[in-house]
KEKE-3310 file (N, C-alpha, C; in steps of 0.2 Angstrom, whole numbers, plus 5000, padded with zeros to 4 digits):
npx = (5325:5317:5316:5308:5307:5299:5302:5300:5298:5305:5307:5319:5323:5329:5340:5347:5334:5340:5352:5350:5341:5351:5359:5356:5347:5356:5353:5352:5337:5324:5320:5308:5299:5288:5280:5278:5270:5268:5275:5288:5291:5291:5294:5293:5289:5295:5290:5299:5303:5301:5300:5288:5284:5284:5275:5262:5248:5241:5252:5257:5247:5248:5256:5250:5241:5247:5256:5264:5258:5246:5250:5257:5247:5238:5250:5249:5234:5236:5245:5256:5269:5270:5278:5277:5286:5285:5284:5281:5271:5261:5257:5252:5240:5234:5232:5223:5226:5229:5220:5215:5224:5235:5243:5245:5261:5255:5264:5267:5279:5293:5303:5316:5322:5328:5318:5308:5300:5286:5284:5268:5260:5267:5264:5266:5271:5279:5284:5288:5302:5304:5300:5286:5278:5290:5301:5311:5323:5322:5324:5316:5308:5300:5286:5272:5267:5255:5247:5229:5213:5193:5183:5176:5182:5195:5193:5192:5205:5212:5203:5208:5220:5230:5236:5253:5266:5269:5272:5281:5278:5273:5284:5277:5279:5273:5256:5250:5233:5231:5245:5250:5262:5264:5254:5245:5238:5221:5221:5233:5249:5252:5259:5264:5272:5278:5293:5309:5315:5326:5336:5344:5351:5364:5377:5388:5377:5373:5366:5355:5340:5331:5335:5326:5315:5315:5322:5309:5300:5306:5310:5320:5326:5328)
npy = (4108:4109:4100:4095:4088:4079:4079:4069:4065:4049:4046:4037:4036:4047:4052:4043:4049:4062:4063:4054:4063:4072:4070:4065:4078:4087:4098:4103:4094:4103:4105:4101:4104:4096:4104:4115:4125:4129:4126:4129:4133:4119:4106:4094:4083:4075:4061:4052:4035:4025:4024:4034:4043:4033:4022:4023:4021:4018:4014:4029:4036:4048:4054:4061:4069:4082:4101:4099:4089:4094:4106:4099:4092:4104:4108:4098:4097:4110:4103:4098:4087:4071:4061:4047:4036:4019:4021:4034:4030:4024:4038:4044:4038:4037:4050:4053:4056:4046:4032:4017:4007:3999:3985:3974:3963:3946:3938:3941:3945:3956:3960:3961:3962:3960:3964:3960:3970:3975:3985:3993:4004:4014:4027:4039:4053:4046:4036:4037:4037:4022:4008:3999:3986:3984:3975:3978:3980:3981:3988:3982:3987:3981:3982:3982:3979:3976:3980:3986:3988:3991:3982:3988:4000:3993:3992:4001:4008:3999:4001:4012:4013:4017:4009:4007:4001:3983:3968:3957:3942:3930:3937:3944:3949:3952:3950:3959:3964:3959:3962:3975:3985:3998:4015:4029:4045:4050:4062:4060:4063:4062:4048:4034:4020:4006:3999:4003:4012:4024:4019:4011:4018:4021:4014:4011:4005:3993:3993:4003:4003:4010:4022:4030:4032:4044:4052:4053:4060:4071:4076:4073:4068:4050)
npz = (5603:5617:5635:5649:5666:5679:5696:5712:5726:5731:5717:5706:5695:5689:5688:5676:5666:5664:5659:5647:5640:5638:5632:5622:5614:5618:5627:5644:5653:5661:5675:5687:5700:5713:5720:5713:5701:5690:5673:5664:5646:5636:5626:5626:5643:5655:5667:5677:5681:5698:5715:5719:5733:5741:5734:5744:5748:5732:5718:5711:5716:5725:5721:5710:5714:5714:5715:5702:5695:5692:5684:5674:5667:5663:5655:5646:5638:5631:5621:5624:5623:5633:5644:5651:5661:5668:5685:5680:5672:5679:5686:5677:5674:5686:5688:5678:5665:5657:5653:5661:5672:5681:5690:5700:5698:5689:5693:5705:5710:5711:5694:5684:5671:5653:5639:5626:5614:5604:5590:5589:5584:5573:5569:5579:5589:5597:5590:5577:5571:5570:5564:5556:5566:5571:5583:5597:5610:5627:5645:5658:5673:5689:5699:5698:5686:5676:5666:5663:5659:5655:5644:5633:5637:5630:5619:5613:5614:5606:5593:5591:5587:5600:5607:5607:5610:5612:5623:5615:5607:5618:5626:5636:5653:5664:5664:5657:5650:5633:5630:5633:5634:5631:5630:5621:5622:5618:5610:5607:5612:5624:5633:5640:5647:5653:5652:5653:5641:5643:5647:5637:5628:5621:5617:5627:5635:5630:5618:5607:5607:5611:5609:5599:5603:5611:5601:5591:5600:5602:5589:5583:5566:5557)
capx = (5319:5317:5310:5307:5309:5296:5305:5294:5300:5303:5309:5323:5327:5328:5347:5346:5333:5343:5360:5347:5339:5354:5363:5351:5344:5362:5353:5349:5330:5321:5317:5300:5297:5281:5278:5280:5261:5269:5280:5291:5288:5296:5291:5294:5288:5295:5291:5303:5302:5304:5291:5282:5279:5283:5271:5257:5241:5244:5260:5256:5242:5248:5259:5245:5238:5253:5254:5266:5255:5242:5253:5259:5241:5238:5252:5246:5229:5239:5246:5266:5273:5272:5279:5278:5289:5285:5282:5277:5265:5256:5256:5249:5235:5228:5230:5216:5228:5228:5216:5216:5227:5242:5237:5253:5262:5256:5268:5265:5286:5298:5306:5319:5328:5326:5312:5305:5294:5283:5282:5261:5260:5274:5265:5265:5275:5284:5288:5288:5308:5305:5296:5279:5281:5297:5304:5318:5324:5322:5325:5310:5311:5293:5281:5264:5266:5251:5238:5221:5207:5188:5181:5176:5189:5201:5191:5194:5213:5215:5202:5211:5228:5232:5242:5259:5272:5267:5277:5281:5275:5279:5287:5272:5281:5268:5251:5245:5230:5232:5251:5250:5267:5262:5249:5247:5230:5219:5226:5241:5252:5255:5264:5265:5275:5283:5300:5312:5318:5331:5344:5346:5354:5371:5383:5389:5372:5373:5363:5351:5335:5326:5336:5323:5309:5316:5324:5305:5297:5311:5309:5325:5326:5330)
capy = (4106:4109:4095:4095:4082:4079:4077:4069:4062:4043:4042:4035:4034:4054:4055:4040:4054:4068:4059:4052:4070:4079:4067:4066:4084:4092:4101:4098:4096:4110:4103:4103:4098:4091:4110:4120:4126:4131:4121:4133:4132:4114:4102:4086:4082:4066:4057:4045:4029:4024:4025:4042:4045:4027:4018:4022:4020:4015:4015:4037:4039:4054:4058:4064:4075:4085:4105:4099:4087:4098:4111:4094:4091:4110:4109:4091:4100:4110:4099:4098:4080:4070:4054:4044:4029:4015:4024:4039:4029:4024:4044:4046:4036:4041:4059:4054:4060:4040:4026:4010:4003:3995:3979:3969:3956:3940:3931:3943:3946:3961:3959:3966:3959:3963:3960:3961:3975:3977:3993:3990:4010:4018:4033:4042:4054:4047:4032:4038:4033:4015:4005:3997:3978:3981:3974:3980:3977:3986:3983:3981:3984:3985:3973:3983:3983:3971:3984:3981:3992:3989:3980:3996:4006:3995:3990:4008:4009:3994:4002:4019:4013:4019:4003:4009:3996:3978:3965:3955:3937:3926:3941:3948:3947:3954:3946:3963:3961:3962:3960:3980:3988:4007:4018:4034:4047:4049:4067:4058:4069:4058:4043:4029:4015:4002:3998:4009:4016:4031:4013:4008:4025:4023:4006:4008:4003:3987:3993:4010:4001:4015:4029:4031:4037:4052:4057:4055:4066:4080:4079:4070:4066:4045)
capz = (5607:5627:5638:5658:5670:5682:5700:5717:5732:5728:5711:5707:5688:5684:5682:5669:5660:5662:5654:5642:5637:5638:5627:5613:5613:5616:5632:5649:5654:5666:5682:5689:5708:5716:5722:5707:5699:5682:5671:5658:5640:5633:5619:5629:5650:5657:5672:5673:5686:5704:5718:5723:5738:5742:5733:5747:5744:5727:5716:5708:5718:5730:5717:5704:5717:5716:5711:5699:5690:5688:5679:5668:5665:5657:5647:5640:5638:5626:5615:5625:5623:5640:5642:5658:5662:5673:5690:5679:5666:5684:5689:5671:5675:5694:5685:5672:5658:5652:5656:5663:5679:5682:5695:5704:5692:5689:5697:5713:5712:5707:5689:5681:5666:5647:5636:5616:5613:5596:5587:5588:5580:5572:5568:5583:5589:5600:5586:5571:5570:5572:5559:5560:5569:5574:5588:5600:5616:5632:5651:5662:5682:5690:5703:5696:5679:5673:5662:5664:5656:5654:5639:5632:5635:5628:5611:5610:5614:5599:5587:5588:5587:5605:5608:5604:5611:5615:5622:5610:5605:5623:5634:5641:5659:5669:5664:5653:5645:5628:5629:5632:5635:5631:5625:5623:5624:5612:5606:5604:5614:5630:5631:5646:5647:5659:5650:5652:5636:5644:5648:5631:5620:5619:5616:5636:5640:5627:5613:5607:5606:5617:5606:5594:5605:5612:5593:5588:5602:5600:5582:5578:5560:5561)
cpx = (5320:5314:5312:5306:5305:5300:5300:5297:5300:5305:5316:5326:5327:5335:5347:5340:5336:5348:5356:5344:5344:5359:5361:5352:5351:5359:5349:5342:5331:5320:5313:5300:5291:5278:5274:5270:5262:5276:5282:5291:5295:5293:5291:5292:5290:5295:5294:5301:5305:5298:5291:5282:5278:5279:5263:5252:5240:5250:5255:5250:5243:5253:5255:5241:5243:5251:5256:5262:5249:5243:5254:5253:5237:5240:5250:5240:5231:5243:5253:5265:5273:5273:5281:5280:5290:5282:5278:5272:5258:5252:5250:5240:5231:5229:5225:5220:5229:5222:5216:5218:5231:5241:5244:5253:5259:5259:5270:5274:5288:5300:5308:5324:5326:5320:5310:5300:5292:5279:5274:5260:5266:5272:5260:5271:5282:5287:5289:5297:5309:5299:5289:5279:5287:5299:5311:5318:5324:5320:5315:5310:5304:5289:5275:5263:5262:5246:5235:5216:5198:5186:5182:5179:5194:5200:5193:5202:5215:5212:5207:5220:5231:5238:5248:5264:5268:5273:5276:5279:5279:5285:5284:5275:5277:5259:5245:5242:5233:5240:5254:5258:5267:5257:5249:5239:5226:5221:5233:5248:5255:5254:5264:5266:5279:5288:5302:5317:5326:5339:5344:5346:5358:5374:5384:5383:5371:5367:5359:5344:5330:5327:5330:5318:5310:5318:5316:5303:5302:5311:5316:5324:5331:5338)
cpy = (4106:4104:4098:4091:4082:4076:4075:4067:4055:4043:4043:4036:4043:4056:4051:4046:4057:4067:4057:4058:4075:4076:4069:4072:4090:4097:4098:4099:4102:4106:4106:4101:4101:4099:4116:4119:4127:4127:4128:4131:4126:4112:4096:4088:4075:4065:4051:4040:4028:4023:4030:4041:4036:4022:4019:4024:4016:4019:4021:4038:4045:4057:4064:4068:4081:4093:4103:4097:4089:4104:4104:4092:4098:4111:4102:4094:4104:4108:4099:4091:4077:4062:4052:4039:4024:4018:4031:4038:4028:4031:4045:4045:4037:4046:4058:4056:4052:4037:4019:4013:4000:3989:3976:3963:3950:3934:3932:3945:3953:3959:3964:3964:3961:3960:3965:3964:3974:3983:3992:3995:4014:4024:4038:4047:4053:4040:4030:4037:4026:4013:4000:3989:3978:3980:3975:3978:3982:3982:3987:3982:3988:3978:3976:3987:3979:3977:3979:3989:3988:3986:3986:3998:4003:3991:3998:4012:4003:3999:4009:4018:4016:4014:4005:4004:3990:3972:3960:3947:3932:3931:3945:3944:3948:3953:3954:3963:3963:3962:3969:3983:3995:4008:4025:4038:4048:4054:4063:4059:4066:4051:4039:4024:4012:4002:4004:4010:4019:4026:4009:4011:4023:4014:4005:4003:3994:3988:3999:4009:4009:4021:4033:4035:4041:4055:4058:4060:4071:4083:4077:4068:4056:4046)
cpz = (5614:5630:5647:5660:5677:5688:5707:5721:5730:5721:5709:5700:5684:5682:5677:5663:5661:5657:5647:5638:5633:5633:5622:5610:5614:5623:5637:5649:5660:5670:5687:5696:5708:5720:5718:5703:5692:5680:5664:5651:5636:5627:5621:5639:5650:5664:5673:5681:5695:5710:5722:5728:5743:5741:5738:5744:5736:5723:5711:5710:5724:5725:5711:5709:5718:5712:5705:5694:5688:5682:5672:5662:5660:5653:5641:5635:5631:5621:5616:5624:5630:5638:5651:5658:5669:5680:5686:5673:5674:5685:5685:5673:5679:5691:5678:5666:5653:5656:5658:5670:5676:5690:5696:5698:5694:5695:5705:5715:5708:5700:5686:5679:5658:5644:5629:5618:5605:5596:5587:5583:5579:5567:5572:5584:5592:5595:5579:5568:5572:5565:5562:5561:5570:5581:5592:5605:5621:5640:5655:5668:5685:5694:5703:5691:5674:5674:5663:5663:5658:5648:5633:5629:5630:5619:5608:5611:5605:5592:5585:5588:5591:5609:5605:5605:5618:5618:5617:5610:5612:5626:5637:5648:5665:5670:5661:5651:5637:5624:5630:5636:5636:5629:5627:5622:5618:5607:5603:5606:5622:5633:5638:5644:5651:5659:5650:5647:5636:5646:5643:5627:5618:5620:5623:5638:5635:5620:5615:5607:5606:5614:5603:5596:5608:5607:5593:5591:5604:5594:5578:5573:5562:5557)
residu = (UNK:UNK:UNK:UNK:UNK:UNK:UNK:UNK:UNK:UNK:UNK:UNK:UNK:UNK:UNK:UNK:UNK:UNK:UNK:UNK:UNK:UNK:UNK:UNK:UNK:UNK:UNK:UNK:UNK:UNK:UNK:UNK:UNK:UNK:UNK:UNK:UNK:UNK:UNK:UNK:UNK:UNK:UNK:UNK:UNK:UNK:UNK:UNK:UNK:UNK:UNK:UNK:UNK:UNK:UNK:UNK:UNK:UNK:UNK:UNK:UNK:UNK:UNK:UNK:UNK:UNK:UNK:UNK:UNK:UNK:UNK:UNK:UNK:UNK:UNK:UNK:UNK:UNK:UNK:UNK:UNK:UNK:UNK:UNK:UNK:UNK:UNK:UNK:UNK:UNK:UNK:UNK:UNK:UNK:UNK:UNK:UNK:UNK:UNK:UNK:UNK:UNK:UNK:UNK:UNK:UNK:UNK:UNK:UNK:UNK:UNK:UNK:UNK:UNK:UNK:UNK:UNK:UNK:UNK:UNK:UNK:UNK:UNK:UNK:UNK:UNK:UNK:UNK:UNK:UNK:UNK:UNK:UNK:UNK:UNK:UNK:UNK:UNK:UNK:UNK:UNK:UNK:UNK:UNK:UNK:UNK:UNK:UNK:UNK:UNK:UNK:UNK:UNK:UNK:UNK:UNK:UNK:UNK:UNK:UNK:UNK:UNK:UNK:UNK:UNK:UNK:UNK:UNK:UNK:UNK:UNK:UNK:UNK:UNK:UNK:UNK:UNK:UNK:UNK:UNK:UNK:UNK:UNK:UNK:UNK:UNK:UNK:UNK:UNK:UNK:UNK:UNK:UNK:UNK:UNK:UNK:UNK:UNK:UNK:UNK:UNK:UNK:UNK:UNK:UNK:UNK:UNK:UNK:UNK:UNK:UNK:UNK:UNK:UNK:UNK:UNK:UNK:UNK:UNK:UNK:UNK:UNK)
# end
């Protein structure tokens, strides 16, 4: 399986994907920059976290006007894998390829320490090696990661099982409705989420919590 690595000015967390892709998958990802019109034929996209472009305007908002994320947006279109993490679930979002917003935490401060996730769907692609209600661990680092939808919208993220990873009972750290941690599109195909997954694979990092979801979307058997 091939994946590609969305890269922008401002983000921060793309060697922990590359370490984390190249582990798993046994090869490195393609590297896409904020220029690039065309993205090479993979099976996986990830935008990993940081702040674009320095957060101006809003946190993915001059990012998602980029050539890149237009080309990310055609291969979504066709049914590639894309997964945005923390800066790149925002991206996701001002690029219309998810729905809702991300609105400043709660508590109006930065936070960045671990927290309990719940399996909400665990027959997606990207968590179909994880059981359903399971709870794992994964680090959080983020000061506008409180989702917020419309009514509407988000009777329609729960009825369709679009909710994939919530936090779990009493760790909602950021004031998300709904306790929402990730969700992904309605096709099914792309993924956004606050916690960062790609720093909890391997024993160094204190546990593999996070392994699971890059095996699913490459197609690792668990």
């Amino acid at each position: 399986m091939k994946s590609a690595i969305v890269l922008l000015p401002g983000l921060n967390r793309d060697r922990d994907m590359v370490a984390a892709l190249t582990r798993i998958s046994g090869k490195p990802p393609v590297i896409a920059w904020e220029s690039d019109t065309t993205i090479p034929d993979v099976d996986l996209i990830v935008i990993p976290g940081g702040y674009s472009y320095g957060d101006y305007l809003r946190c993915g908002a001059i990012a998602a006007r980029t050539p890149v994320l237009r080309a990310v947006a055609e291969k979504a279109a066709q049914g590639v894998l894309v997964i945005g993490v923390c800066n790149g679930f925002q991206i996701l979002l001002e690029a219309g390829l998810l729905p809702g917003a991300l609105m400043r935490n709660t508590s109006l401060k930065f936070i960045c320490r671990e927290v309990e996730l719940e399996i909400a769907n665990a027959n997606t692609s990207f968590t179909r090696n994880y059981q359903p209600g399971q709870i794992i661990r994964c680090p959080i680092a983020h000061q506008d990661g409180n989702y917020f939808t419309d009514s509407e919208t988000l009777a329609r993220l729960e009825g369709n099982g679009q909710v994939v990873f919530r936090y779990a009972q009493g760790a909602n750290p950021n004031g998300s409705i709904n306790d929402i941690a990730g969700i992904v599109s309605e096709k099914g195909n792309v993924l956004g989420m606050m916690p960062h997954p790609e720093n909890l694979i391997e024993d160094a990092h204190g546990g593999t919590d996070g392994r699971a979801l890059f095996e699913s979307a490459l197609g690792i058997a668990a």
